[in-house]
C-alpha positions, 0 to 999 in steps of 0.5 A, a space after each residue: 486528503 491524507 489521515 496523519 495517524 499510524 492507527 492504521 486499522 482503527 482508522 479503517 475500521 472507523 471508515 467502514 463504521 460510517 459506510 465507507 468503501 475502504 481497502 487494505 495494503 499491506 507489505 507481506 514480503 521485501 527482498 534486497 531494498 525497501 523503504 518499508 518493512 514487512 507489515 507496513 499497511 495502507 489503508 484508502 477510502 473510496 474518498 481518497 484518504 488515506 492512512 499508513 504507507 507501503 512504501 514511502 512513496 515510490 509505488 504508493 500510486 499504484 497501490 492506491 489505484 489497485 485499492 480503489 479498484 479492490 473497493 469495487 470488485 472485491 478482489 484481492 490482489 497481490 502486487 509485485 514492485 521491483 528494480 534491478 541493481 543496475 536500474 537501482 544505480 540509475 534513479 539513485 538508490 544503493 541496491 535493488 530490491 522486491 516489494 510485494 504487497 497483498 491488497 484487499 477490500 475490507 468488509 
């Protein structure tokens, strides 16, 4: 079940007020093409909620199973996505570009 809500901390906040596990994406730099800016945050539940966006959808997947496993290890990640302009060209987007999205449990 996806949250439509762009309180994206408030809302993670209320999921931890309940006991929920809950994880935090969040865009800390992009180069070249990217859907969201720098400052974009995903916040997941161990339900699978979900509140916020990190990219629009091209990466979200990944992000979210990176969450899940932070909910549980308690490790952070920071994760790197990118396509090269020729790569770009084939799946339909102007230019390529770097996303990188630091992931981490939320205490």
């Amino acid at each position: 079940m996806t949250v439509k809500h762009d309180d994206v901390l408030g809302q993670a906040g209320r999921w931890r007020d309940e006991g929920r596990k809950v994880a935090l994406a969040t865009v800390v730099s992009t180069w070249g093409s990217s859907p969201r800016p720098v400052g974009s945050q995903l916040a997941v539940d161990e339900t699978g909620n979900m509140v916020g966006s990190v990219s629009g959808g091209c990466i979200e997947g990944a992000v979210v199973l990176e969450a899940r496993q932070a909910m549980d290890s308690g490790t952070v990640k920071l994760l790197e996505f990118g396509v090269t302009d020729e790569m770009a060209w084939e799946v339909g987007l102007a230019c390529g570009g770097t996303v990188r999205v630091f992931v981490e449990r939320l205490e």
